[in-house]
Structures are given as C-alpha cells and as structure tokens.
C-alpha positions as YAML, in Angstrom:
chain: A
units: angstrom
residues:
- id: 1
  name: UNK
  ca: [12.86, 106.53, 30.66]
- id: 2
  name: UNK
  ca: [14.32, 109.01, 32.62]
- id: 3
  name: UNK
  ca: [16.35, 110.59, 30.01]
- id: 4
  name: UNK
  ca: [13.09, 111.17, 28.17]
- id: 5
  name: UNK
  ca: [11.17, 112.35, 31.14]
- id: 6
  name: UNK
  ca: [14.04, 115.18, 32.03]
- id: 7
  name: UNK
  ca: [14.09, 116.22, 28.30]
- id: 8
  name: UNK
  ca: [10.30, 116.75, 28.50]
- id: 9
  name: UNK
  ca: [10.84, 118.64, 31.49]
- id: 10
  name: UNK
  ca: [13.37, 121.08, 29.60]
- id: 11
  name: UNK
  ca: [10.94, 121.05, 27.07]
- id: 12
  name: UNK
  ca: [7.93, 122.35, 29.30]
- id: 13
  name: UNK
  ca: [10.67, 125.05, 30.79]
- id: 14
  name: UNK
  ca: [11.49, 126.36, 27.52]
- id: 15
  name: UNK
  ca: [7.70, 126.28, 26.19]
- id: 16
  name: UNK
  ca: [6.06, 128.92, 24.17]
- id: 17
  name: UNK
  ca: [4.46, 132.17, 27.19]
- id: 18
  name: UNK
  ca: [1.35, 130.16, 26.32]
- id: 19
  name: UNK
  ca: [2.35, 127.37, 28.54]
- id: 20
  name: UNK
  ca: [0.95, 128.15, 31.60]
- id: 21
  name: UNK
  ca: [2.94, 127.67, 35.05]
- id: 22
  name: UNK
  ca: [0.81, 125.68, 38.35]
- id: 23
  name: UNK
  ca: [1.45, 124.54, 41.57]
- id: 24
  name: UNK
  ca: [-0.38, 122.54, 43.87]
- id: 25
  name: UNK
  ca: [-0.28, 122.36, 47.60]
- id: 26
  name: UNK
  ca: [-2.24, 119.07, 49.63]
- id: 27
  name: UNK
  ca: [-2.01, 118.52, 53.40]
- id: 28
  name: UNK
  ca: [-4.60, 116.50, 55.67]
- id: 29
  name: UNK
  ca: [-4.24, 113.85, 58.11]
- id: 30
  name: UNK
  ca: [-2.87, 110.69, 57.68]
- id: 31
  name: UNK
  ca: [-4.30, 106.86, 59.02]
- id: 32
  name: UNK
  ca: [-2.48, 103.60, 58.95]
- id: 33
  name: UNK
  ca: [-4.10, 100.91, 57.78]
- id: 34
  name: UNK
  ca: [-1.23, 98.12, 57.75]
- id: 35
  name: UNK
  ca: [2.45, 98.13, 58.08]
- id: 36
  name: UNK
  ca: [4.13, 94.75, 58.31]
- id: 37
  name: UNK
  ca: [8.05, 94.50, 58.27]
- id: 38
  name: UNK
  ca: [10.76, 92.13, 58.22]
- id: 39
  name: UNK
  ca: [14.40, 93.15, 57.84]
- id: 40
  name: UNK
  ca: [16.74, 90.90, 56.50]
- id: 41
  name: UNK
  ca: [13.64, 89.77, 54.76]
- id: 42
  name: UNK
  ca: [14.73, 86.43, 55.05]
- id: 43
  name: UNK
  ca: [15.62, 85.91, 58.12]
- id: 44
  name: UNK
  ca: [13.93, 88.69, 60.33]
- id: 45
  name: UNK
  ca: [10.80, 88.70, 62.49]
- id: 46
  name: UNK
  ca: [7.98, 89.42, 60.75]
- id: 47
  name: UNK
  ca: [5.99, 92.10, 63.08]
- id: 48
  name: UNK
  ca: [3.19, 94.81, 62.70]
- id: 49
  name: UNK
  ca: [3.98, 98.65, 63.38]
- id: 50
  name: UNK
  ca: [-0.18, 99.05, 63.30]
- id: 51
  name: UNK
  ca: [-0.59, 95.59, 65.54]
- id: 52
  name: UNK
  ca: [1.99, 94.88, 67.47]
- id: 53
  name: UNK
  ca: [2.37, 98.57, 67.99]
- id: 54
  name: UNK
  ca: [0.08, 101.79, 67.56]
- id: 55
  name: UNK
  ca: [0.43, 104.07, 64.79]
- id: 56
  name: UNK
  ca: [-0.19, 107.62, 65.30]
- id: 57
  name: UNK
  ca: [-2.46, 109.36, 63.38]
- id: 58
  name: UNK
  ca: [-0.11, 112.22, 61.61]
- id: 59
  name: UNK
  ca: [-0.02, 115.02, 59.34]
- id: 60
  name: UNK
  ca: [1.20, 114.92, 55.49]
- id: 61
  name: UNK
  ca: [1.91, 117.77, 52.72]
- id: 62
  name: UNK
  ca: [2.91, 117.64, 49.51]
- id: 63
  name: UNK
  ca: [3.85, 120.16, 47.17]
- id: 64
  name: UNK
  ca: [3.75, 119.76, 43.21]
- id: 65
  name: UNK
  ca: [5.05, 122.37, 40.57]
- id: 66
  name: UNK
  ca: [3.68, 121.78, 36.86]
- id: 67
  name: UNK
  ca: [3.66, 122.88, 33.38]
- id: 68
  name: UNK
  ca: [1.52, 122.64, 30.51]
- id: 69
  name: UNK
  ca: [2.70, 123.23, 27.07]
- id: 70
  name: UNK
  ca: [0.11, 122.97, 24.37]
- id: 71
  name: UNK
  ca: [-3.09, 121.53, 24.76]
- id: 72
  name: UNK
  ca: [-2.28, 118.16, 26.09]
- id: 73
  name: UNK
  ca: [1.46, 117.89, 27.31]
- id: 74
  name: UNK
  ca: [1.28, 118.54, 31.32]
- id: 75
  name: UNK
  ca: [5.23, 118.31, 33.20]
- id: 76
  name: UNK
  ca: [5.54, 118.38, 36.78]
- id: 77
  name: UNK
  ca: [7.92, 118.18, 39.58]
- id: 78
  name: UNK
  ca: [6.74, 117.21, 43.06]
- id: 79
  name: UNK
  ca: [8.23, 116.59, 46.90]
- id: 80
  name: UNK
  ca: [5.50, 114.01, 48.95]
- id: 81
  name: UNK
  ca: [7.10, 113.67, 52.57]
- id: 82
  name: UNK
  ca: [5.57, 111.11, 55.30]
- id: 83
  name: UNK
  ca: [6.12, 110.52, 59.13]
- id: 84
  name: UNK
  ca: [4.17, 108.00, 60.96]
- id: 85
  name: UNK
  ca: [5.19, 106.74, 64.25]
- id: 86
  name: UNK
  ca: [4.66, 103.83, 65.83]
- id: 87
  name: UNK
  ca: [4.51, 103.22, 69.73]
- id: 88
  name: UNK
  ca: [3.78, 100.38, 72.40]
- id: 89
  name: UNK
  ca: [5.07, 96.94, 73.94]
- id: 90
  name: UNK
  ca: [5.97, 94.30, 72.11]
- id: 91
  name: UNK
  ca: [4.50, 90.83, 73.27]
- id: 92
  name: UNK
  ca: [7.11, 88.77, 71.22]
- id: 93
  name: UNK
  ca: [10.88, 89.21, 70.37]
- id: 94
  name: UNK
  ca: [11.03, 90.80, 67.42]
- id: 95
  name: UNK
  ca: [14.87, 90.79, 65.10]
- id: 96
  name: UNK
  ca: [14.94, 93.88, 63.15]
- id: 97
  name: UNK
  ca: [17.95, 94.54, 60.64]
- id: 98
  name: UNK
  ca: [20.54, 92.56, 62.82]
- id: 99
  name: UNK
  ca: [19.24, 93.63, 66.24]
- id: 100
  name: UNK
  ca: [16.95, 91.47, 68.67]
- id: 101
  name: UNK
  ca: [14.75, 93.66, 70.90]
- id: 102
  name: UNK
  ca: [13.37, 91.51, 73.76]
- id: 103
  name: UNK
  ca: [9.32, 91.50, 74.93]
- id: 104
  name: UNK
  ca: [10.20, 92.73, 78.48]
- id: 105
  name: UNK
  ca: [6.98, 94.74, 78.83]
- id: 106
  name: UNK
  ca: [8.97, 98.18, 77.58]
- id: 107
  name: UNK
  ca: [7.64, 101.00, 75.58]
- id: 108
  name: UNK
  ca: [8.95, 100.89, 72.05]
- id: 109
  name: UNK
  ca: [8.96, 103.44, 69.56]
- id: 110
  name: UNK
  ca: [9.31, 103.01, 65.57]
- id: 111
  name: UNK
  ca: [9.36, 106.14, 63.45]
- id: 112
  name: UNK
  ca: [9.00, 105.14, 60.18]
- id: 113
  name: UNK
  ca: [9.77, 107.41, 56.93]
- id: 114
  name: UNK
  ca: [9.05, 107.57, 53.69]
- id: 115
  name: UNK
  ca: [9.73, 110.88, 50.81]
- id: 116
  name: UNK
  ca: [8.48, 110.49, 47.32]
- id: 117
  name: UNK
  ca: [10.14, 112.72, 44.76]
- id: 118
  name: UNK
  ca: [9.06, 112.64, 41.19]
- id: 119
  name: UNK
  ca: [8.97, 113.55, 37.63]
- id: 120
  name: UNK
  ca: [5.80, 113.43, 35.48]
- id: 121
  name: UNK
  ca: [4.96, 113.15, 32.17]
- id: 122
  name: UNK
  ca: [1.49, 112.98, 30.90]
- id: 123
  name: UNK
  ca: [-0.62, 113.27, 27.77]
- id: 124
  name: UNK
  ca: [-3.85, 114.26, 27.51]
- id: 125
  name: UNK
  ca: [-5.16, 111.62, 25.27]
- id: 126
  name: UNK
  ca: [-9.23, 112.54, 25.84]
- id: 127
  name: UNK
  ca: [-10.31, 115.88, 25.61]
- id: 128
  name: UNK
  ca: [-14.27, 116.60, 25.61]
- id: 129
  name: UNK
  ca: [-16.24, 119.13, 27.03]
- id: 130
  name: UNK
  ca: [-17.30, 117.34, 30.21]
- id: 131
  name: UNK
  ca: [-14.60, 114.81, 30.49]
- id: 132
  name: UNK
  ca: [-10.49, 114.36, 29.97]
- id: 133
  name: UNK
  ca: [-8.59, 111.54, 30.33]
- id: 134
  name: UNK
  ca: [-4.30, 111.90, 30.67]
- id: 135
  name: UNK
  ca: [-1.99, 109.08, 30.74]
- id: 136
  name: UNK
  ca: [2.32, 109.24, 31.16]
- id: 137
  name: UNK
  ca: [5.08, 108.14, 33.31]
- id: 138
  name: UNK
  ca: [6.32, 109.11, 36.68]
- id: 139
  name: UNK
  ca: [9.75, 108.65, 37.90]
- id: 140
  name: UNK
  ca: [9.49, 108.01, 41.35]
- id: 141
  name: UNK
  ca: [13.06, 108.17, 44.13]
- id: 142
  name: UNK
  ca: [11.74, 106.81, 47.12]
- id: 143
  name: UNK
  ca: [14.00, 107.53, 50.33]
- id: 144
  name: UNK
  ca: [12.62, 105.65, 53.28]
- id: 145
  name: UNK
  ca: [13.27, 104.74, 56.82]
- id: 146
  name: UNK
  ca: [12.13, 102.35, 59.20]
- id: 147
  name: UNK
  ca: [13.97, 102.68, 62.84]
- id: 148
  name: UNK
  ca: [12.85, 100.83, 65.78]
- id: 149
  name: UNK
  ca: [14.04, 101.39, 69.79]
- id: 150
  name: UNK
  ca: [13.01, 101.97, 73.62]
- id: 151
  name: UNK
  ca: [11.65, 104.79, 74.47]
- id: 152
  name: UNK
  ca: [13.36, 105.63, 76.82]
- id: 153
  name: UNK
  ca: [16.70, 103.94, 77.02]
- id: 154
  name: UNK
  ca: [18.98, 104.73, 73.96]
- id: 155
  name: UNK
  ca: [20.45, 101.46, 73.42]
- id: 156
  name: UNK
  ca: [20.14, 99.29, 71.73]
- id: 157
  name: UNK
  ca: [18.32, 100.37, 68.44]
- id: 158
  name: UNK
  ca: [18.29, 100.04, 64.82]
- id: 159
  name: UNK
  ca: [16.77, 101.34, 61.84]
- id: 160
  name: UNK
  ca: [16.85, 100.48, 57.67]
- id: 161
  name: UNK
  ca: [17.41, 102.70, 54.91]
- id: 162
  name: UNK
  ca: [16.08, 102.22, 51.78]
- id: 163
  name: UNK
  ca: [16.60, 104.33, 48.58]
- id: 164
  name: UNK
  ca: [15.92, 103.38, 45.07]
- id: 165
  name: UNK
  ca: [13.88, 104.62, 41.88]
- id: 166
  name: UNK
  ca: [10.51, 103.20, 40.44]
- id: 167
  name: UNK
  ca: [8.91, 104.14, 37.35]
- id: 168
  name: UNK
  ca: [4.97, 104.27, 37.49]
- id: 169
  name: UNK
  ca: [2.08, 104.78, 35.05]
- id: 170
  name: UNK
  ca: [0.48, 108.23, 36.07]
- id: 171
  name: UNK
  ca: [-3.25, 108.89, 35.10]
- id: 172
  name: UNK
  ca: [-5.68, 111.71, 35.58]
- id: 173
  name: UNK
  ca: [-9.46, 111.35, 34.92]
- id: 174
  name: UNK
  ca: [-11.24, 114.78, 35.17]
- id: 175
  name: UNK
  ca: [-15.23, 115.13, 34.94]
- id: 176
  name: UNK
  ca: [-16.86, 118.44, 35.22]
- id: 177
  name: UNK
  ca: [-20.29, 118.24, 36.37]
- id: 178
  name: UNK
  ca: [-20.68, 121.90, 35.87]
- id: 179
  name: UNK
  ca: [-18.66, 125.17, 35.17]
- id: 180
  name: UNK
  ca: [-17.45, 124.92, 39.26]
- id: 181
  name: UNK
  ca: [-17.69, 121.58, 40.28]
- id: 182
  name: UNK
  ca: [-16.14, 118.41, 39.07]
- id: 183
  name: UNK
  ca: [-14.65, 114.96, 39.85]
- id: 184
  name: UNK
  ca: [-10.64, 114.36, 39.41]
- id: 185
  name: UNK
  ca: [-9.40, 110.64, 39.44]
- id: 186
  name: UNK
  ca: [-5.57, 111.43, 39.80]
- id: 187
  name: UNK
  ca: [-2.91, 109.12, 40.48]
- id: 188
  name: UNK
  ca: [0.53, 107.17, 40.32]
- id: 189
  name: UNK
  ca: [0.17, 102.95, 40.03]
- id: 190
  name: UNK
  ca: [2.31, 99.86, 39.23]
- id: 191
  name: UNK
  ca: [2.31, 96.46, 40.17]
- id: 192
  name: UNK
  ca: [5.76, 94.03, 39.80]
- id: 193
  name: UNK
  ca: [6.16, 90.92, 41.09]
- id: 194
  name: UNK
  ca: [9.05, 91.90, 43.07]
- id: 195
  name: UNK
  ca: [6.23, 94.48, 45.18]
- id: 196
  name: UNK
  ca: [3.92, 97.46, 43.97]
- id: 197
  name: UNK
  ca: [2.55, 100.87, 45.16]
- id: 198
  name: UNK
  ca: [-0.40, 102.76, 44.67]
- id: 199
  name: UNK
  ca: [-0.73, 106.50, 45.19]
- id: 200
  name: UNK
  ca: [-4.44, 107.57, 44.20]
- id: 201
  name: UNK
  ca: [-7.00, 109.98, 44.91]
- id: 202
  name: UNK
  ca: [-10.46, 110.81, 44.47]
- id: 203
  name: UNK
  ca: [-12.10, 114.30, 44.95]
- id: 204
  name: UNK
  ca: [-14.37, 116.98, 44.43]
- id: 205
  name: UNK
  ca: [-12.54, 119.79, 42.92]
- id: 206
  name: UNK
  ca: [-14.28, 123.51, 42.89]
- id: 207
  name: UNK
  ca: [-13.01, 126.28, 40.71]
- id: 208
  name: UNK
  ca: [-12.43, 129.83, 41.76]
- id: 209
  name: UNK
  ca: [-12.09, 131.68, 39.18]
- id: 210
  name: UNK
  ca: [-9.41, 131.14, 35.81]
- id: 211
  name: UNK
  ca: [-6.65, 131.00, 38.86]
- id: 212
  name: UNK
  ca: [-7.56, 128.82, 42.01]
- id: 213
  name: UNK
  ca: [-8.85, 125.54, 41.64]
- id: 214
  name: UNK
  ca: [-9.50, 124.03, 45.68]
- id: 215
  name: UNK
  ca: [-10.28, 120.43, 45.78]
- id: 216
  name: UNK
  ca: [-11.13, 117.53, 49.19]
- id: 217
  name: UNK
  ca: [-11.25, 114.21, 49.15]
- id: 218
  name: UNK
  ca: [-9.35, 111.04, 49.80]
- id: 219
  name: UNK
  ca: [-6.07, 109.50, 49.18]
- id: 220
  name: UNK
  ca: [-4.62, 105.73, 49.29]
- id: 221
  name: UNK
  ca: [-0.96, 105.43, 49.62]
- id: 222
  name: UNK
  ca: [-0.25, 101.38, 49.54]
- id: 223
  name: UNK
  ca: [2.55, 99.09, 48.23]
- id: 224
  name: UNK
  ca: [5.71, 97.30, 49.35]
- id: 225
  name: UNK
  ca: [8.66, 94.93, 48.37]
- id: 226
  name: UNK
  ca: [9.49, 91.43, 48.77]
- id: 227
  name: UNK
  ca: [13.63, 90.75, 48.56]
- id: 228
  name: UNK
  ca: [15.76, 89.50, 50.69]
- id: 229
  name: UNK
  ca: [16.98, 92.50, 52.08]
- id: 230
  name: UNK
  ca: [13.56, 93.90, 53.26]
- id: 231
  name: UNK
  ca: [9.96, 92.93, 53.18]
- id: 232
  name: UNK
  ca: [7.77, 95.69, 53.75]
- id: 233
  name: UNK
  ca: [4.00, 96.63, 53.17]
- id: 234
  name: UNK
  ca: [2.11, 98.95, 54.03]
- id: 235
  name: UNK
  ca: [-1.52, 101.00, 53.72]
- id: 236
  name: UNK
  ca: [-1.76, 104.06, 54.64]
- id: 237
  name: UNK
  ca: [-5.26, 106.81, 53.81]
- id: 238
  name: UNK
  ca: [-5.48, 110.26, 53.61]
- id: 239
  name: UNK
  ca: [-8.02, 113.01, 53.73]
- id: 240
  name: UNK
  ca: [-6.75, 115.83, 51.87]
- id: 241
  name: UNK
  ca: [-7.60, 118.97, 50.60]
- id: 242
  name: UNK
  ca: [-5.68, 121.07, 48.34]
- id: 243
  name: UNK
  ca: [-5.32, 124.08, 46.51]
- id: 244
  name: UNK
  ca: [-3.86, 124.94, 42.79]
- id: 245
  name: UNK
  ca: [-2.84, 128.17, 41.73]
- id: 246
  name: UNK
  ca: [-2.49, 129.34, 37.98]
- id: 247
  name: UNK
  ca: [0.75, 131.78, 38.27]
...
C-alpha cells in the first residue's frame, strides 16, 4: 500500500499545470481527556498521566501540503507534532519500562510525545453541487515518546520509544451551505484488534476568495495499542482553526 500511495504522490507531482498546489496550516490548544499507560504491557503498572498526574493544557500545529490532479484525485503530505506534559505526585508505586518510581510525596513529571507523518490518497467519489464525499488511504509513521521522572532530581528516570507505521482509511465530507460557508467532516480512522486511532474533525469552513479558505472547529485525536511491549491509550481534543492557501 505504500508503494501505491508514493506512486500516486509522483503522479500528483508530475500532474498536468491544471493540478492545483495547497497547503494547510492548523494550530489551537490541546486538552487531555485520558492517557493510561503500562510499559512492559504485561508486567508494568498500569497508571494515569491525566489521573494520577495533571496534564497540561498545550499547544499543537500541523502543517499539510496537497495536490489535486483532475477532478477527484487529491495527494497530500503532512507533519502533525504533539507535546503534552504531565505533572504531580504519585500516590502509588508505579513500574514504568523497567524502572520503579516510589510514592514518596515527590513531584513527577511525564512529557509525553507523539509526531504523525503521513501520506494521503483520496478519491472524490461524490461530487454535487452542495455536497462531496472523498474516500483513500493514509500511511501513517507514528514516532512517540512517553518519559517519566522527578522533577527535580535527575535520577532515576525512564522513558519508551515507540515507532512504527499504520495504514488508515481517510475521508472528507464537505457541505456548502452557501457560496462562503460550509461544513467539512475530515479525517483519518481505523480500528484493529491489536488497538485503533481516530484523528477527526468537524468545522465551519469560510471561503475568501478562489485562494484562502479559513476554517474553526474541533478535533479528536484518540487510539492506542495493546501488546506486550506497551499498552497505551489515550484521548486527547482540540480546538483548531486553520487556514488553506491555493498557491
């Protein structure tokens, strides 16, 4: 699948000059909803970084650069990093990824990381003049973190890496209510047994002009694993507002 994806992204590169160039900038604040961990997943302690700890309320971009060639075949290339960090005293003993951190009333801190790069493909399968409906494939590389230590004291502390690649259906659902206003449905969404994530939004896009296209609204950003190596979950919403530019 990601063969095919990268030779539909040289395909979009190499399009016909009526293929028409984009790219999208989001930022807005981010909230945690959950985040429960346990590294080894089999034999760590399972703990909270929104419970047993506070998460802070942060700050998230991301960045997308598409192509469409034709009517219907949309390319794109995006970069979606996250920071949240966690802080407070543990009330417990908690083992995290071969390291026990003792409840002796300290303040603990637990950055936690996770940057989304991917590759889309979609096709616009529905094309009216109020409503479209596109469908593909994303090729997600996750590269995530999770670190936990004192706040104050170096040592000890530890921390799990984890890299790997998902594929994901990718959908966008556009309504225009009139010539400047519309609703966009736009997302990234798969469920395994092994775990799932979710990366959807909802808002209220409003043109400005042929070129700039500004949109707000809100994003969910949820999904996890189960394995043996790490157990993870989390939630986390957004409220966003963007811009995209026609080049």
């Amino acid at each position: 699948m990601l063969k095919r994806l990268s030779c539909l992204l040289v395909l979009a590169f190499v399009a016909p000059a009526v293929a028409d160039w984009y790219v999208d900038v989001e930022a807005g604040p981010v909230f945690s909803g959950y985040n429960d961990v346990r590294i080894p997943g089999n034999t760590g302690t399972l703990f909270s970084l929104t419970r047993d700890l506070k998460a802070q309320t942060a700050f998230a971009y991301r960045v997308r650069v598409s192509k469409t060639f034709g009517d219907r075949h949309w390319v794109s290339v995006m970069v979606a990093p996250l920071r949240v960090e966690s802080r407070g005293t543990l009330d417990r003993d908690v083992f995290f990824a071969g390291t026990l951190f003792q409840a002796h009333g300290d303040d603990m801190k637990a950055p936690y990381r996770f940057d989304s790069y991917r590759l889309t493909y979609r096709y616009g399968f529905v094309r009216t003049h109020r409503f479209s409906l596109d469908l593909g494939l994303t090729a997600k590389i996750r590269d995530a973190e999770i670190r936990l230590s004192y706040m104050w004291v170096r040592l000890p502390w530890a921390s799990k890496k984890n890299t790997g690649f998902v594929p994901i259906i990718s959908f966008r659902a556009n309504w225009s209510l009139s010539d400047r206003f519309g609703l966009v449905l736009d997302g990234d969404a798969l469920g395994v047994p092994q775990g799932r994530a979710e990366d959807v939004t909802a808002a209220l896009r409003v043109n400005f002009g042929e070129r700039v296209v500004a949109r707000v609204g809100y994003r969910l950003l949820e999904g996890g694993t189960d394995a043996d190596e790490i157990y993870g979950f989390a939630l986390f919403h957004y409220a966003v507002a963007g811009v995209i530019l026609r080049l």
